[in-house]
Short mmCIF file of the C-alpha atoms (twelve columns), coordinates in Angstrom:
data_MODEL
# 
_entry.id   MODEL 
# 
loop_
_atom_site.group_PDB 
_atom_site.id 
_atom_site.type_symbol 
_atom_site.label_atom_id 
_atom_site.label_alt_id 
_atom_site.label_comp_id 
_atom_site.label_asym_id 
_atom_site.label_seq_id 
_atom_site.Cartn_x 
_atom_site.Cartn_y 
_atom_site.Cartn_z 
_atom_site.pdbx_PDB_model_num 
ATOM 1   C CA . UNK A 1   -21.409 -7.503 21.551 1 
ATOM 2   C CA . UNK A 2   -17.857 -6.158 22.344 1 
ATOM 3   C CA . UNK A 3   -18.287 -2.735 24.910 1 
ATOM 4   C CA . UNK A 4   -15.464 -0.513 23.143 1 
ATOM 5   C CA . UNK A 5   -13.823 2.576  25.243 1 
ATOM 6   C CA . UNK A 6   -11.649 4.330  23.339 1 
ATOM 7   C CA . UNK A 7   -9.317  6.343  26.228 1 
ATOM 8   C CA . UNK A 8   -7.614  10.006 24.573 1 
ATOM 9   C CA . UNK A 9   -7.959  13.330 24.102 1 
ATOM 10  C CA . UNK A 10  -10.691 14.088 21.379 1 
ATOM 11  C CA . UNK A 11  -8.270  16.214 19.152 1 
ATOM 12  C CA . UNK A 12  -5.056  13.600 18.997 1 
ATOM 13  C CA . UNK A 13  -4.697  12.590 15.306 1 
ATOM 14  C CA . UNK A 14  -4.349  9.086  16.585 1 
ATOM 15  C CA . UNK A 15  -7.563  9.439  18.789 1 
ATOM 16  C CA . UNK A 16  -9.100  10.343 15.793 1 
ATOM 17  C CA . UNK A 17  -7.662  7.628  13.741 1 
ATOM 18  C CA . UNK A 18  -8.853  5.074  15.774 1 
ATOM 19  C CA . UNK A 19  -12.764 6.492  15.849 1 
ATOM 20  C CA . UNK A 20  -12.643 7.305  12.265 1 
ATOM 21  C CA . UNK A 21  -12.102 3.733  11.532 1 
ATOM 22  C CA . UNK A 22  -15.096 2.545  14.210 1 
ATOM 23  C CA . UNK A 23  -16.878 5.282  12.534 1 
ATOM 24  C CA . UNK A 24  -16.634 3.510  9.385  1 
ATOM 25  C CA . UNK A 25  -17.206 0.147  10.669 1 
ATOM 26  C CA . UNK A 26  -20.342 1.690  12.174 1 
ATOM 27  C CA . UNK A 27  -18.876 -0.197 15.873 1 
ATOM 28  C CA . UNK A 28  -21.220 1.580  19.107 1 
ATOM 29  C CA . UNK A 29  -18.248 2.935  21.409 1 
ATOM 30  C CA . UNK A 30  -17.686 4.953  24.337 1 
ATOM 31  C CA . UNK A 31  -14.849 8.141  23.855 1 
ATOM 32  C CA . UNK A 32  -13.556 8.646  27.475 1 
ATOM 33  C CA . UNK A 33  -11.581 11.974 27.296 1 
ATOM 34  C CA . UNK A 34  -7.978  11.776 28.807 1 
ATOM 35  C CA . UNK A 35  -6.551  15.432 28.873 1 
ATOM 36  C CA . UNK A 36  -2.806  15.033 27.577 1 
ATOM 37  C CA . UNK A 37  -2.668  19.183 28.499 1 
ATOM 38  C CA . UNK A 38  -3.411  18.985 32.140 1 
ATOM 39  C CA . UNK A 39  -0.876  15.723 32.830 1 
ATOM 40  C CA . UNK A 40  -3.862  13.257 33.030 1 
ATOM 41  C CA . UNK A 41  -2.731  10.846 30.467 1 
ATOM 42  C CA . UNK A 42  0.603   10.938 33.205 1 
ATOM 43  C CA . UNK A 43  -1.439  10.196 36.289 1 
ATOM 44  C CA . UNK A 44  -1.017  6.706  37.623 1 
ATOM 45  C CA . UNK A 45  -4.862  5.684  36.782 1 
ATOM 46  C CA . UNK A 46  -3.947  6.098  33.208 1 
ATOM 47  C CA . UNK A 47  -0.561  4.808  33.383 1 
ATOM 48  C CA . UNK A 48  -2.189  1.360  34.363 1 
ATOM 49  C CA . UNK A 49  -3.569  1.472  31.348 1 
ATOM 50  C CA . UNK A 50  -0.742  1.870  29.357 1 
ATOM 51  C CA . UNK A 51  2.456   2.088  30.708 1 
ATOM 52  C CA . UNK A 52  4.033   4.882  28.064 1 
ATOM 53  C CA . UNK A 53  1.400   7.350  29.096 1 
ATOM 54  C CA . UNK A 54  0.290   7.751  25.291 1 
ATOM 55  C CA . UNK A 55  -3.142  7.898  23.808 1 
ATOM 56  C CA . UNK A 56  -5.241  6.278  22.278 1 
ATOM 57  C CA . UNK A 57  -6.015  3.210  24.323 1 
ATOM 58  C CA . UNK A 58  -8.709  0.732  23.824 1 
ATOM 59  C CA . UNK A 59  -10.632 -1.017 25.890 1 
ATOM 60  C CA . UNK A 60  -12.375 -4.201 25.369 1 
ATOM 61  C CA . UNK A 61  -14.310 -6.114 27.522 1 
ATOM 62  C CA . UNK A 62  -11.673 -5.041 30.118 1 
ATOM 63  C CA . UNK A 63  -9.136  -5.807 27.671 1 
ATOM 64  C CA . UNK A 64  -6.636  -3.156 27.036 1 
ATOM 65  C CA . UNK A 65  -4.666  -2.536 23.852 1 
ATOM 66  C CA . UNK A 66  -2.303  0.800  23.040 1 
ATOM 67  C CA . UNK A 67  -0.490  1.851  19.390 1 
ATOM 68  C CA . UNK A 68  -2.853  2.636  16.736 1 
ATOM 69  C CA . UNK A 69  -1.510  0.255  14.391 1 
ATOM 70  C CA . UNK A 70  -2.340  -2.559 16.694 1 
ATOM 71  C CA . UNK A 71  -5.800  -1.334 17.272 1 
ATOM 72  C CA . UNK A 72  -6.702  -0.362 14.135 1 
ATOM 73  C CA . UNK A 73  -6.039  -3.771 13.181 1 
ATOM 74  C CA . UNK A 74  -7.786  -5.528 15.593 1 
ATOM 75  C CA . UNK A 75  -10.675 -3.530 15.033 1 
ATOM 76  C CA . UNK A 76  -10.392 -4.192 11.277 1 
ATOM 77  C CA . UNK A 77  -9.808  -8.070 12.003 1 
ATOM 78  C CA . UNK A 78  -12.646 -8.611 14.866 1 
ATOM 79  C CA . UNK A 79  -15.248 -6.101 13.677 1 
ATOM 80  C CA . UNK A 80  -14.596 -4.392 10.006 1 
ATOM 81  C CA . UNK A 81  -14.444 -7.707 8.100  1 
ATOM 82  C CA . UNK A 82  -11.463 -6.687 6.833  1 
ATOM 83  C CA . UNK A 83  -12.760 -4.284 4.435  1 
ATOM 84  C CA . UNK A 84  -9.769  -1.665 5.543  1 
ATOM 85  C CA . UNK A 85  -7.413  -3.336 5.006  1 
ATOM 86  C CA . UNK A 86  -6.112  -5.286 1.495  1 
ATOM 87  C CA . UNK A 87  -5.985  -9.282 0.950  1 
ATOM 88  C CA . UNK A 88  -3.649  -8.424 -1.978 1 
ATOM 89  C CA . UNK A 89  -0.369  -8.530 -0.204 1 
ATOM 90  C CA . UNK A 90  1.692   -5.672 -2.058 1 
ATOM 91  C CA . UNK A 91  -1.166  -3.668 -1.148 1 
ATOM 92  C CA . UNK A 92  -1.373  -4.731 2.467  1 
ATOM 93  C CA . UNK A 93  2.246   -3.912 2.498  1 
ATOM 94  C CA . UNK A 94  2.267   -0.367 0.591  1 
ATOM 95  C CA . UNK A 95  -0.740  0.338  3.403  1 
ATOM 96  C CA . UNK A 96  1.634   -0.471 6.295  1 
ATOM 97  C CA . UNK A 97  4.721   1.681  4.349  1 
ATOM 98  C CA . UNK A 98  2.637   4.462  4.685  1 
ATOM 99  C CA . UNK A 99  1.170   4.187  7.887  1 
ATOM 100 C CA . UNK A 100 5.026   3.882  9.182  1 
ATOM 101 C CA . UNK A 101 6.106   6.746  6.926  1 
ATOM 102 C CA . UNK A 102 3.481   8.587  8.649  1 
ATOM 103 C CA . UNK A 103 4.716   7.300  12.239 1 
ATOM 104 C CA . UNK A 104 8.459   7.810  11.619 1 
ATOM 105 C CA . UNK A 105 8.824   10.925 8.843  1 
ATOM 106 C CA . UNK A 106 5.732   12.641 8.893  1 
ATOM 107 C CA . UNK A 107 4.339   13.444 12.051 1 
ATOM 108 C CA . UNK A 108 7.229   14.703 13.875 1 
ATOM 109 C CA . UNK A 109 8.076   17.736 11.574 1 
ATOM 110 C CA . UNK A 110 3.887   18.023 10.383 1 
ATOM 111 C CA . UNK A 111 2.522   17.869 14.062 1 
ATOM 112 C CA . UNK A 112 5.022   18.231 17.137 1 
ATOM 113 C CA . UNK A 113 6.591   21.226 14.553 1 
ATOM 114 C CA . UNK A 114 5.144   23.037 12.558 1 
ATOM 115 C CA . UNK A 115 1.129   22.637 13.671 1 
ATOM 116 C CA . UNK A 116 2.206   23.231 17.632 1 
ATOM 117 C CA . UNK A 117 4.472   25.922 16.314 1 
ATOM 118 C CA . UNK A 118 1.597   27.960 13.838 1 
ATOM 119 C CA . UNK A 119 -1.132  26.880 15.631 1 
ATOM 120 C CA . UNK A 120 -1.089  26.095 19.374 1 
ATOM 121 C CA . UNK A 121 1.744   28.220 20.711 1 
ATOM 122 C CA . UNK A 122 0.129   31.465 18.901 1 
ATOM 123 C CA . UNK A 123 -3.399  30.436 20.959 1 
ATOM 124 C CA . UNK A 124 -1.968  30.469 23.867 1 
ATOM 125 C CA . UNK A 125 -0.017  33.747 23.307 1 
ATOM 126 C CA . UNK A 126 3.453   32.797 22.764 1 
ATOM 127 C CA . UNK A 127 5.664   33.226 19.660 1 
ATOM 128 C CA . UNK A 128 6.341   31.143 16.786 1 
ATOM 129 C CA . UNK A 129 10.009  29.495 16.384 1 
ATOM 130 C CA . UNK A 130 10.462  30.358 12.653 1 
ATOM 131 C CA . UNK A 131 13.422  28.300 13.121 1 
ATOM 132 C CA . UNK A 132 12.020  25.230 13.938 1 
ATOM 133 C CA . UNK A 133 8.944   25.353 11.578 1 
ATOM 134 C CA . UNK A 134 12.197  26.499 9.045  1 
ATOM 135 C CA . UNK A 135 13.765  23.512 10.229 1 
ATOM 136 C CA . UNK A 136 10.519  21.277 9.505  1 
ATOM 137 C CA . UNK A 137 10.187  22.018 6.180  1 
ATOM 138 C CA . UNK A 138 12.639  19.863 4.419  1 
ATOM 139 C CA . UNK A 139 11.745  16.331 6.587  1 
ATOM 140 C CA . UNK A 140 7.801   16.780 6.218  1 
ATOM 141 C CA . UNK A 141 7.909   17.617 2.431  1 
ATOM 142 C CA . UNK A 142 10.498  14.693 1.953  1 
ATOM 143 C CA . UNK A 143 7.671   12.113 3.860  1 
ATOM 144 C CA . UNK A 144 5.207   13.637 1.798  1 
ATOM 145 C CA . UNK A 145 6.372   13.270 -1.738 1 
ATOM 146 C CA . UNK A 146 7.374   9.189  -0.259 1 
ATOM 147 C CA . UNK A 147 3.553   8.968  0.496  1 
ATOM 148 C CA . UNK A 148 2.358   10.814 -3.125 1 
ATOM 149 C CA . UNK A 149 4.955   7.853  -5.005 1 
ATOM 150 C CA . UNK A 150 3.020   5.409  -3.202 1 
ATOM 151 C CA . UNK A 151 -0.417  6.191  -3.453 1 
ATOM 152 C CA . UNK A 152 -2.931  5.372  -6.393 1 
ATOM 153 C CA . UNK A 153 -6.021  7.765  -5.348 1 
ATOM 154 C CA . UNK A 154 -8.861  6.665  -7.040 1 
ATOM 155 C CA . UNK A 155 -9.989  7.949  -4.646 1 
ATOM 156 C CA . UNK A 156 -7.841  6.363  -1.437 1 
ATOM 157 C CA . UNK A 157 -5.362  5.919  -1.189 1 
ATOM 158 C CA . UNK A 158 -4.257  2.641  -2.527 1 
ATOM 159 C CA . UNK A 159 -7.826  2.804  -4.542 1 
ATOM 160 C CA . UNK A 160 -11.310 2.667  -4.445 1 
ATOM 161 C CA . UNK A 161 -11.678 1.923  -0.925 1 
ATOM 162 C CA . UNK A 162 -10.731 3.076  2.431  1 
ATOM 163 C CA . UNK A 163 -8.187  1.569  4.299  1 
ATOM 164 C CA . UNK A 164 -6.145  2.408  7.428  1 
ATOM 165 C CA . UNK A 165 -3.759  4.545  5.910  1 
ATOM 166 C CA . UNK A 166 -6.656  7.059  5.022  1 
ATOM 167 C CA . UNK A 167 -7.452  7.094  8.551  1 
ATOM 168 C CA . UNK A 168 -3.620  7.399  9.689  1 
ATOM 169 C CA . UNK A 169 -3.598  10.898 7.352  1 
ATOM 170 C CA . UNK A 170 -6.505  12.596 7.480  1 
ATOM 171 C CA . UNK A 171 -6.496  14.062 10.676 1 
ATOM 172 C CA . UNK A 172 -3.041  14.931 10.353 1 
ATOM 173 C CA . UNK A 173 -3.967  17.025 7.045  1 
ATOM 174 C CA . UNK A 174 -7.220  18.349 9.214  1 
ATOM 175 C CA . UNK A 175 -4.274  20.444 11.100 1 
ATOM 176 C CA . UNK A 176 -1.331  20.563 8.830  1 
ATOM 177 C CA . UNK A 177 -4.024  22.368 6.187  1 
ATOM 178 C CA . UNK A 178 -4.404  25.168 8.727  1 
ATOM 179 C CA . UNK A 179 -0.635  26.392 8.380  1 
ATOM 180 C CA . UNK A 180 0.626   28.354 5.537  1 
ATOM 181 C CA . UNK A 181 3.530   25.714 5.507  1 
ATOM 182 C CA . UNK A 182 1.236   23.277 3.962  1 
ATOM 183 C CA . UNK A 183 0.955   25.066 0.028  1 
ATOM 184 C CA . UNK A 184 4.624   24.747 -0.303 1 
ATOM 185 C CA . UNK A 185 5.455   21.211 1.394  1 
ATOM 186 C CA . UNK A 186 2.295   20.013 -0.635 1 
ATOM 187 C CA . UNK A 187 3.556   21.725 -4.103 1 
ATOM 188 C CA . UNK A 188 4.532   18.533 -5.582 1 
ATOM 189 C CA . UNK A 189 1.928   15.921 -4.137 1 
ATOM 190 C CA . UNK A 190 -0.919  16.640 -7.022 1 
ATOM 191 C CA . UNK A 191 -2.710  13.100 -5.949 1 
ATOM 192 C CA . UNK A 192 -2.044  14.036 -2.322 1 
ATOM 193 C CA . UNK A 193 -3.838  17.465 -3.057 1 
ATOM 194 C CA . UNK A 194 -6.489  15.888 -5.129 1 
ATOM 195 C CA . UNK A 195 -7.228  12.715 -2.259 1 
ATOM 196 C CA . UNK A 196 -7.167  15.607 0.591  1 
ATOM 197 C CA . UNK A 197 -10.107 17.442 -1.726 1 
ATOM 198 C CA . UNK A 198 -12.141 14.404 -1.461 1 
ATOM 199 C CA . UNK A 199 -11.811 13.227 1.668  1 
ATOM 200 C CA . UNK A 200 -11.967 16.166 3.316  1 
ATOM 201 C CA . UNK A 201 -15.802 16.550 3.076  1 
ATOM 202 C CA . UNK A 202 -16.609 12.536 3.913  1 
ATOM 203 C CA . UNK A 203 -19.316 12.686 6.381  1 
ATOM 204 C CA . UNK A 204 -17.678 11.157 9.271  1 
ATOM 205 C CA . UNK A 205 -14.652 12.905 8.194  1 
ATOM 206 C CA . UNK A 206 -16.487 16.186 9.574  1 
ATOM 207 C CA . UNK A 207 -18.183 14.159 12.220 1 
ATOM 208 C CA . UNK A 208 -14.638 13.047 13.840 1 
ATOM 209 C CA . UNK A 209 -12.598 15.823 13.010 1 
ATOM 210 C CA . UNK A 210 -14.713 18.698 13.364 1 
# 
């Protein structure tokens, strides 16, 4: 039996990625926090670890492995059975399109804008940059409507199961639903809306991301 330790701060979207997926899989795993607001992920413990000072990391057996595509897919390869990801290949490769729209397009504008802009900044009594959540709009709506022509919810997705791209999005729609920005970037995703209905209230869904 593999001893998992998944090393991150408990609210990243990829922190929650990763445990949403060993969630699934059912994997027993250890969640040692590493505070990316206090510099810890910085520190030179940490940096040992991995050397970009991101989270998550995994550990395995002493092993360590950073970027959430390549643990997701070790995890799906060594202990998931491959049920999360696809053996057809157009699907495997429409998975992967969206996990790097998500990576490259989405996040930036959805997370580091507009949810640190409506929802962090305000908590910790600063102001909002209209102009950069202004500025936002345009990019995560574009990345969006890419994701909605590629997805077939029924009700993932890419179909009637799970996969890795579920787990990319979900936690970033667990944030992105908080700000009034998401109604209008979201007006022409139907499937998008429907999918985020559904998987929304998936029991480890509320476990994770709660």
């Amino acid at each position: 039996m593999s001893k998992l330790i998944v090393w991150g701060t408990p609210v990243s979207t990829y922190v929650r990625t990763v445990r949403l997926l060993l969630e699934e899989i059912g994997a027993d795993y250890t969640l040692h926090s590493v505070d990316i607001f206090n510099g810890e992920s910085q520190s030179p413990e940490y940096l040992a670890k991995n050397p970009f000072g991101k989270i998550p990391t995994l550990e395995v057996n002493g092993e360590l492995l950073y970027e959430t595509a390549a643990i997701t897919e070790y995890l799906d390869a060594t202990l998931g059975e491959r049920k999360f990801s696809f053996s057809d290949p157009m699907l495997q490769a429409r998975m992967r399109q969206i996990m790097a729209i998500i990576d490259s397009y989405f996040y930036g504008p959805a997370i580091t804008t507009i949810v640190i802009q409506r929802l962090i900044v305000p908590s910790q009594g600063g102001n909002t940059d209209e102009a950069k959540v202004k500025n936002a709009i345009a990019p995560a709506q574009k990345a969006i409507e890419a994701i909605e022509s590629l997805a077939t919810p029924s009700p993932y997705l890419l179909g009637s199961q799970t996969s890795i791209a579920d787990f990319y999005l979900i936690p970033i729609f667990i944030y992105f639903s908080q700000t009034p920005e998401f109604e209008v970037i979201t007006a022409q995703t139907p499937k998008l809306r429907t999918w985020w209905d559904q998987v929304s209230q998936l029991p480890n869904v509320k476990k994770v991301c709660a």
